[in-house]
Structure formats: C-alpha cells, structure tokens
LUMBA-56707 format. One record per residue: x, y, z of N, C-alpha, C in turn; residue in three letters; residue number from 1. Coordinates in Angstrom, 2 decimals. Each point is the difference from the previous one (the first is absolute). Layout:
N
      n_X      n_Y      n_Z     ca_X     ca_Y     ca_Z      c_X      c_Y      c_Z  code  pos
        X        Y        Z        X        Y        Z        X        Y        Z   ALA  NUM
...
***
This chain:
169
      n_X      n_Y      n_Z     ca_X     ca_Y     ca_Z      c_X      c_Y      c_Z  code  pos
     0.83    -1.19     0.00    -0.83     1.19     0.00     0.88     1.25     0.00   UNK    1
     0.77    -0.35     1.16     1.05     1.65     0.05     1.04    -0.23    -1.48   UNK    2
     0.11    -0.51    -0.41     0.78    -0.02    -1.39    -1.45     0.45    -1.38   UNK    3
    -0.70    -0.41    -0.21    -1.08     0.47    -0.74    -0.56     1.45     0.84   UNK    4
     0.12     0.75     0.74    -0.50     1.32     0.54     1.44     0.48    -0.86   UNK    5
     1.25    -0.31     0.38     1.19     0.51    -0.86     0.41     0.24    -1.59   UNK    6
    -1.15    -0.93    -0.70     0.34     0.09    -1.15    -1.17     1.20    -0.45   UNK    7
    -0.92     0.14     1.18    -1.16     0.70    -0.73     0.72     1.23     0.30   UNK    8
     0.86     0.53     1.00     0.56     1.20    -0.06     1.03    -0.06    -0.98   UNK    9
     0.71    -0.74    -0.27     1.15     0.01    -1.31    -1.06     0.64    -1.27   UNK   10
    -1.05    -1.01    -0.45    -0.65     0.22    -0.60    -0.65     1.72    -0.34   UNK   11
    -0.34     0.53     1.12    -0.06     1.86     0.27     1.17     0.49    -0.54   UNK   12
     0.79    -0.35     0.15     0.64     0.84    -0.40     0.50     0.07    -1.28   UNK   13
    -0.57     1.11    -0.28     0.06     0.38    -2.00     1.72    -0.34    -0.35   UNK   14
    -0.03    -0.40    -0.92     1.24     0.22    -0.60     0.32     1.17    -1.17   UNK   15
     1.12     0.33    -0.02     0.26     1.11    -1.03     0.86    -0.91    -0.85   UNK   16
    -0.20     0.93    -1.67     0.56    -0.36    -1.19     0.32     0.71    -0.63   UNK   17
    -0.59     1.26    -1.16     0.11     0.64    -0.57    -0.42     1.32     0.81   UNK   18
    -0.81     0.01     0.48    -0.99     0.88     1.02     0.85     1.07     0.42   UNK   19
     1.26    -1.21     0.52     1.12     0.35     1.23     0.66     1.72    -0.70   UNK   20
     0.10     1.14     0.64     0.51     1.19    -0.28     1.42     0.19     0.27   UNK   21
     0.38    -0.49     1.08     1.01     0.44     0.97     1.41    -1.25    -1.06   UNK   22
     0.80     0.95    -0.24     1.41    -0.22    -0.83     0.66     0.22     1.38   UNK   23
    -0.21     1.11     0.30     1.12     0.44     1.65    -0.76     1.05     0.27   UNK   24
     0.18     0.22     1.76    -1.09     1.05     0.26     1.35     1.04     0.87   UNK   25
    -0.14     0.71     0.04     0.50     1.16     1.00    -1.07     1.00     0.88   UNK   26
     0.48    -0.75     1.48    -0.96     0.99     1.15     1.04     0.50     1.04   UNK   27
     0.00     0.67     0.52     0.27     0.54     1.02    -0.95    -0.16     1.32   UNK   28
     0.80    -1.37     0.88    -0.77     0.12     1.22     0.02     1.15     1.16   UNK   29
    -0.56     0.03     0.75    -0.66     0.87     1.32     1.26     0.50     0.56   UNK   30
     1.58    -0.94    -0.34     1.19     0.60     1.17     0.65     0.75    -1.51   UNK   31
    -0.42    -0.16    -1.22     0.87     1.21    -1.11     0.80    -1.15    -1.06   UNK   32
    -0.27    -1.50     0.85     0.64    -0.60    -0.98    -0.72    -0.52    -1.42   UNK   33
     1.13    -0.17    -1.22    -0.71    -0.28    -1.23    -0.02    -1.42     0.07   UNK   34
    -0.91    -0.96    -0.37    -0.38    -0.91    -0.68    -0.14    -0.03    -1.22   UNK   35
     0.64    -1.56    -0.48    -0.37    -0.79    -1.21    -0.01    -1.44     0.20   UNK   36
    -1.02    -0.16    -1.16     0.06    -1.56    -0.19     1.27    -0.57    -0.09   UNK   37
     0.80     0.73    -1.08     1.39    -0.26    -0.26     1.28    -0.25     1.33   UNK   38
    -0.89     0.48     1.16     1.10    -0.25     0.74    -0.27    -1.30     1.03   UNK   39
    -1.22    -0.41    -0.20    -0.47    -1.52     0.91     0.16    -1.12    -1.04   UNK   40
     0.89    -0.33    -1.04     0.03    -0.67    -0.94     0.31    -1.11     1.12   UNK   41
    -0.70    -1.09    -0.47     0.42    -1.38     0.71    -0.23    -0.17     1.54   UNK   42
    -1.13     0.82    -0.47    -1.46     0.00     1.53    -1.11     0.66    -0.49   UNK   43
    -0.94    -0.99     0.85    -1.49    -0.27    -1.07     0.01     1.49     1.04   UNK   44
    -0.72     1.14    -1.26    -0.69     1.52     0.86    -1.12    -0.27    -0.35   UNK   45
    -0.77     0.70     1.63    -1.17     0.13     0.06    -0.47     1.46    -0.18   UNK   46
    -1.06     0.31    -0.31    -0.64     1.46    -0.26    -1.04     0.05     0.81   UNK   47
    -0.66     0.40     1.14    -1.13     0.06     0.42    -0.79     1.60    -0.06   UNK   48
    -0.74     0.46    -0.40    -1.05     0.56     0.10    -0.94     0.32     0.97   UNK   49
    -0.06     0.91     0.64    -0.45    -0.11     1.28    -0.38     1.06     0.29   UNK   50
    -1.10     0.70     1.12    -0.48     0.78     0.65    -0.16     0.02     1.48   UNK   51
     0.13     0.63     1.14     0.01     0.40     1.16    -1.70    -0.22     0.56   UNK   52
    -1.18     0.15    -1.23    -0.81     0.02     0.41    -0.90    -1.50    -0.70   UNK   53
     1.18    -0.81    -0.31    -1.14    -1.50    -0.85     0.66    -1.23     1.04   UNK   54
    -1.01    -0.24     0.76    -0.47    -1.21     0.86     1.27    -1.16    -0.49   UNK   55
    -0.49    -0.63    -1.26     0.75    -1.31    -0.78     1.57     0.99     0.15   UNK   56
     0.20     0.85    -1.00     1.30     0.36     0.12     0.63    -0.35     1.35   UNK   57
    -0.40     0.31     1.88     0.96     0.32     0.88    -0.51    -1.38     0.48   UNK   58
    -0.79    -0.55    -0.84     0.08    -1.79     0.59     0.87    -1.04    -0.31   UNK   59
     0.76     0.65    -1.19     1.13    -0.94    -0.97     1.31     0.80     0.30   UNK   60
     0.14     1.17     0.62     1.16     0.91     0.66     1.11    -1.37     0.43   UNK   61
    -0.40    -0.19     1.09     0.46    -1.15     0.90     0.57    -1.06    -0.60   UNK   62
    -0.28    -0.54    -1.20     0.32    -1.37    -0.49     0.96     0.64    -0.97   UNK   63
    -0.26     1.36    -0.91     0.91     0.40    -0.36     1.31     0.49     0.58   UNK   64
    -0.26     0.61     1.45     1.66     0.46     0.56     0.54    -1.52     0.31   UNK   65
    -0.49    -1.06     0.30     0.55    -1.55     0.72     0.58    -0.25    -1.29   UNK   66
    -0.68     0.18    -1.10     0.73    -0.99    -1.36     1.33     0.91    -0.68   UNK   67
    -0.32     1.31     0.68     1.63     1.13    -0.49     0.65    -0.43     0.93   UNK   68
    -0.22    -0.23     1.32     1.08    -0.05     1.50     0.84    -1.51    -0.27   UNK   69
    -0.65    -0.73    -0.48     0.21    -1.68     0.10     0.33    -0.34    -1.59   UNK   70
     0.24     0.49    -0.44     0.08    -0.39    -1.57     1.12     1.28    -0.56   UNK   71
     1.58    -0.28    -0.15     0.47     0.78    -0.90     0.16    -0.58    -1.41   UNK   72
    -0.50    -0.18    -0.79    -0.20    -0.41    -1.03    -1.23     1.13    -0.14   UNK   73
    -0.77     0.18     0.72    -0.99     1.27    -0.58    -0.08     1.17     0.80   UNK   74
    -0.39     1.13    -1.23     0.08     0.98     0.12    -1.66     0.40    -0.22   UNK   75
    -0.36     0.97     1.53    -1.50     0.29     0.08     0.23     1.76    -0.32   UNK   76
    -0.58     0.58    -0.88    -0.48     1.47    -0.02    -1.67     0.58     0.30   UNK   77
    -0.11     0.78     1.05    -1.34    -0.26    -0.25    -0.25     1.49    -0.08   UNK   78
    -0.71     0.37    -1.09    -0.41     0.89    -0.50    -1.22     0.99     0.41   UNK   79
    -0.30     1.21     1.12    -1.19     0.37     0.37    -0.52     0.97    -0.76   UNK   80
    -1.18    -0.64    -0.24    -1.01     0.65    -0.69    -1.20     1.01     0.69   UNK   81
    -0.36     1.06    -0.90    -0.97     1.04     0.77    -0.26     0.01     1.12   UNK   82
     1.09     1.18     0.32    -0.05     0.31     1.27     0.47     1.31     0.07   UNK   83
    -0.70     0.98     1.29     0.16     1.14    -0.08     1.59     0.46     0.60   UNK   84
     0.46    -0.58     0.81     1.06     0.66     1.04     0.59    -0.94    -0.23   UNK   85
     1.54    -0.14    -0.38     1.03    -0.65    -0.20     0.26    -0.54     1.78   UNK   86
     0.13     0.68     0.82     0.64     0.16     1.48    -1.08    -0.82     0.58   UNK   87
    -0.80     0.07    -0.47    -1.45    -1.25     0.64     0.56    -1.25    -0.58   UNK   88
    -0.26     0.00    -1.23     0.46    -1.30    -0.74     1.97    -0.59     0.97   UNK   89
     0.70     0.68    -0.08     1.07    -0.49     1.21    -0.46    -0.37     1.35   UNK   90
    -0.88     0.90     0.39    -0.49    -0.63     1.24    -0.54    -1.04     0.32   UNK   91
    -0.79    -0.22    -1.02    -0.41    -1.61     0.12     0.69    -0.84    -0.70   UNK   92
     1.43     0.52    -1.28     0.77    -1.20     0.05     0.45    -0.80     1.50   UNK   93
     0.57     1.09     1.00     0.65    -0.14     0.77    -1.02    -0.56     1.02   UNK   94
    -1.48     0.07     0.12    -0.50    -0.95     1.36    -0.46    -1.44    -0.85   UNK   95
    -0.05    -0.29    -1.28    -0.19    -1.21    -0.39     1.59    -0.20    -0.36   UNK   96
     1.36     0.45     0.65     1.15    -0.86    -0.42     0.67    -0.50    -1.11   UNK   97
    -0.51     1.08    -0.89    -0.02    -0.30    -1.36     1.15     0.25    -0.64   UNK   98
     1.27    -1.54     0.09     1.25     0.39    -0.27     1.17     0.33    -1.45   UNK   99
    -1.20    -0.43    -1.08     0.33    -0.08    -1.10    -0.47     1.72    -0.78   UNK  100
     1.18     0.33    -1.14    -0.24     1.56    -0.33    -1.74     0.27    -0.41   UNK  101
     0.08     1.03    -0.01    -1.56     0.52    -0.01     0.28     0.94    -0.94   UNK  102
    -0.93     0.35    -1.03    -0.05     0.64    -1.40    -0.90     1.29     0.59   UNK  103
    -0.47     1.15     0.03    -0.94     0.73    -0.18    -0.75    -0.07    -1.44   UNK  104
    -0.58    -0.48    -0.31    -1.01    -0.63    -1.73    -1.00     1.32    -0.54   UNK  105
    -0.01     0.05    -0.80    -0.95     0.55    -1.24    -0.44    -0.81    -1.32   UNK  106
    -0.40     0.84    -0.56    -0.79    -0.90    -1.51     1.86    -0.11    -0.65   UNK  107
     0.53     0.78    -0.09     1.71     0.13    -0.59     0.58    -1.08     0.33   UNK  108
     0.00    -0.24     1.35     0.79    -1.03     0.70    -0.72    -1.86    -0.25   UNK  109
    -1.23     0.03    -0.23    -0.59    -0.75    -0.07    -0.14    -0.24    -1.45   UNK  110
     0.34     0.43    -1.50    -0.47     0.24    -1.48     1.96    -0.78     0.08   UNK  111
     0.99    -0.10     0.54     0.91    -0.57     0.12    -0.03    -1.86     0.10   UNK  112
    -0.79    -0.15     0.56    -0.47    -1.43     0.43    -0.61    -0.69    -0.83   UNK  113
    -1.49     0.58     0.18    -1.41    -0.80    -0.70    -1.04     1.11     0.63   UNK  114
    -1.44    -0.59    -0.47    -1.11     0.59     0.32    -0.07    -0.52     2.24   UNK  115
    -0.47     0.87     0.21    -0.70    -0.18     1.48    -1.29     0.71     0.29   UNK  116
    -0.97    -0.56    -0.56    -0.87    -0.01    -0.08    -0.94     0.00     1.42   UNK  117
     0.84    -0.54     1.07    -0.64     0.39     1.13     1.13    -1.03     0.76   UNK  118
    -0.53     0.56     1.45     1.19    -0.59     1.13    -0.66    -1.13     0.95   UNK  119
     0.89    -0.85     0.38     1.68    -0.24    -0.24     0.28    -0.20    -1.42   UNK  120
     0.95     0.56    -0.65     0.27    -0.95    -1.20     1.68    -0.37     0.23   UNK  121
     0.52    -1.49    -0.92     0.92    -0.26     0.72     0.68    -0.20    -1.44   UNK  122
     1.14     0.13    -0.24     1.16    -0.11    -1.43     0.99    -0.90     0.41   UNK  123
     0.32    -1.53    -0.65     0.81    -0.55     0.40     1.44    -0.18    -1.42   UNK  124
     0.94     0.30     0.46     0.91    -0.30    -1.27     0.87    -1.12     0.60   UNK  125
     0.49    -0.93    -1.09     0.89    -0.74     0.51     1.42     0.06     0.14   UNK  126
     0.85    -0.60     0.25     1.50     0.55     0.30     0.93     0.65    -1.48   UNK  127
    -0.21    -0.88    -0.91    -0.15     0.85    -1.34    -0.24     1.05    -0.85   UNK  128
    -0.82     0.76     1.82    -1.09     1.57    -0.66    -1.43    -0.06    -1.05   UNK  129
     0.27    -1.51    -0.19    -1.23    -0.07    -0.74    -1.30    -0.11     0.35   UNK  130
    -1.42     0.68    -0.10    -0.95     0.12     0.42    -0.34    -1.49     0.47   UNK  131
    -0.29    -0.36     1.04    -0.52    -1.56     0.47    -1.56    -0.32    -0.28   UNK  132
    -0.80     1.46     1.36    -1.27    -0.15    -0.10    -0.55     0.87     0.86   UNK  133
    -1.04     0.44     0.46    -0.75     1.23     0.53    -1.40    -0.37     0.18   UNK  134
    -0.40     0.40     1.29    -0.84     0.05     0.82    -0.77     0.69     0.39   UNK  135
    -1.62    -0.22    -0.64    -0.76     1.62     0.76    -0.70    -0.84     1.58   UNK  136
     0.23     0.49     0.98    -0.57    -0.09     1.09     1.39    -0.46     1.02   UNK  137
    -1.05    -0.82     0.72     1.01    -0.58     1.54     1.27    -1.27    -0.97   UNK  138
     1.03    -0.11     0.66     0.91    -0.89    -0.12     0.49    -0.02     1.25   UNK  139
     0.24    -1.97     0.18     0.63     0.05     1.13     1.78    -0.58    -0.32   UNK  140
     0.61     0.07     1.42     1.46    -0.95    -0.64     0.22    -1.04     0.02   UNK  141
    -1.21    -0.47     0.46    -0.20    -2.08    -0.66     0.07     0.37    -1.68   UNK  142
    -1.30     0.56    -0.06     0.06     0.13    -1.74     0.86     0.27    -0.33   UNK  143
     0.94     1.16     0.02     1.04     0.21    -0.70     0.90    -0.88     0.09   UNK  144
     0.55    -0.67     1.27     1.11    -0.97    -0.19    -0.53    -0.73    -0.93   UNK  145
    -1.13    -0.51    -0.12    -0.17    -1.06    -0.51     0.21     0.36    -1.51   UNK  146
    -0.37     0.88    -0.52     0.23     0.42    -1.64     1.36     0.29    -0.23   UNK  147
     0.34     0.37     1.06     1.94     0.27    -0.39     0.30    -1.18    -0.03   UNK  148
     0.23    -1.29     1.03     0.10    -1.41    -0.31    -0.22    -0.44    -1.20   UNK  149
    -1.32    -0.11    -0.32    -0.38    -0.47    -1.59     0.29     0.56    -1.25   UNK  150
     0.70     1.18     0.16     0.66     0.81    -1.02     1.40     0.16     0.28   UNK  151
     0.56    -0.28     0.94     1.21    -0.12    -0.50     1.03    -0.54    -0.77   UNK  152
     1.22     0.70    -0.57     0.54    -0.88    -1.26     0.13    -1.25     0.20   UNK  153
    -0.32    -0.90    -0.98     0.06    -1.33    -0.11     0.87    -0.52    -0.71   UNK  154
     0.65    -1.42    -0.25     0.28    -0.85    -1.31    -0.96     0.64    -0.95   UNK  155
     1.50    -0.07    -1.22    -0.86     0.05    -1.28    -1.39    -0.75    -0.51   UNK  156
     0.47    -0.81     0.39    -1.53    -0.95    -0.28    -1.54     0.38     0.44   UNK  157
     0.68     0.20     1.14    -1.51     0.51     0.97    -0.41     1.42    -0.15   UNK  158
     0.51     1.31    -1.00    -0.15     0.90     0.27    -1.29     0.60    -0.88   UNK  159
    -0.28    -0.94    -1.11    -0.97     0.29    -0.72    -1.52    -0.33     0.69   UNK  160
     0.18    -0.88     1.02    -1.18    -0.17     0.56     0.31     0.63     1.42   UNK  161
     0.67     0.72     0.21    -0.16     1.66     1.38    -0.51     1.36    -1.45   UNK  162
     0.80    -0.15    -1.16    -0.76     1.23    -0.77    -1.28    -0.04    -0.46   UNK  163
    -0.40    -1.50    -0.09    -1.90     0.12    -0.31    -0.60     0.39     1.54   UNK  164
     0.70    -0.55     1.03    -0.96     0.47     1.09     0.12     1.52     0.37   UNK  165
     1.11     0.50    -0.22     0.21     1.41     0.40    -1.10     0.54    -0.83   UNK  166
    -0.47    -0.67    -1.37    -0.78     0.99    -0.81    -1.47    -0.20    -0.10   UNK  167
    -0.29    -0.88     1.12    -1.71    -0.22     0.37    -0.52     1.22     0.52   UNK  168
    -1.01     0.61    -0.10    -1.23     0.73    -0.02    -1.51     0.02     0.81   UNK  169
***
C-alpha cells in the first residue's frame, strides 16, 4: 500500500520536456548572493515557489529544509512569492528555520524557470541542469527522494526506460 500511495505521488509530479524554459537562471538571494544553475552542476536543484501566506506551501517548508540539511548532493532555492515586506518575509524565514537561500520572486524571476501558475510550485533539475520535473501543489521528501532514486543515472541499458518514465504526464 505505502509503495502504491508512492507511485501515485511520483505519478503528480509533472514532468518537463520541451515546456522546460530555464537554460540557467541568475537570482540574487536575500544575503546579495548570485545564483545559478550552472553552479549546482552535479546536484539535483530544487526550485520552490512559495508564499508566507499558503497553508500547503509552510506544510512542505520542513521536508524541504531536512532534504537540503541531510542531502549534499542537493541544492534547495526557495523562491518567495507576493509579498509585501521583504523584512517580514526574513522574519518568518528565520521562525520556520529556513536554512537553504531564499530568492525575493516576481513574474521576472519566475518567466526564468517555467509558468507558476499558483503556489507551492516546485522545479526540479537534475545534476546535469537538465529540467527533471515540476510540481504544482504540496511535495513531500519521501516523494522527492523517491524520484531522484528512480532517475538517477543509470547503465546504458537501463536509461531508455528512466527517459520514458521521466516523460509520463
């Protein structure tokens, strides 16, 4: 049962193909530093999408700082969306512990990625930089381990059947 609840979240989560926008992105997090994709090469980055005021977003917070704290192989950015006061948005990085860089987001910062169409939305690339797959709503870090597992590089043999699944719908 708990392995079939797992595939139905693998399953959620959209995959990108052509869709995918993001070649390399450049942000500047909250302490002045620049980000790129280009510089987490050979660690799956995450993109999260997020707001101060969406329920699901500060319910998946948590599983996202455990899978940046416990996992160097990935790299978490999480990106805040509409919001009035930058110094609020720090404030509650800092009482939810939120140890991974933080983006201040707009439509600019977000037209870099993909569409986000509403929050949480989540951007996964793989260590390659290549678009993996993306998420509108909650994700947890069962799910994600589990799609990084099943997508990671394989034998030649086996890799054509991780690229049909990466490209299910």
């Amino acid at each position: 049962m708990k392995r079939r609840v797992l595939a139905v979240l693998l399953c959620l989560l959209l995959t990108l193909s052509a869709g995918a926008q993001a070649k390399d992105f450049v942000f500047t997090d909250s302490t002045g530093k620049k980000l790129t994709l280009s510089d987490y090469k050979g660690k799956w980055v995450l993109i999260n999408f997020w707001a101060t005021w969406c329920p699901p977003c500060l319910k998946e917070i948590p599983d996202l700082v455990s899978l940046y704290e416990s996992r160097k192989d990935v790299m978490v950015i999480g990106i805040a969306m509409d919001y009035r006061d930058p110094k609020a948005v720090l404030k509650f990085v800092d009482s939810l512990s939120i140890s991974y860089p933080i983006v201040f987001g707009d439509k600019k910062i977000a037209a870099q990625i993909g569409p986000v169409s509403m929050l949480p939305t989540t951007y996964l690339f793989d260590p390659a930089g290549q678009p993996a797959a993306y998420k509108v709503g909650l994700i947890s870090r069962e799910s994600l381990e589990e799609f990084m597992r099943e997508n990671s590089v394989k034998p030649q043999n086996n890799r054509s059947a991780g690229a049909a699944q990466r490209k299910q719908k």
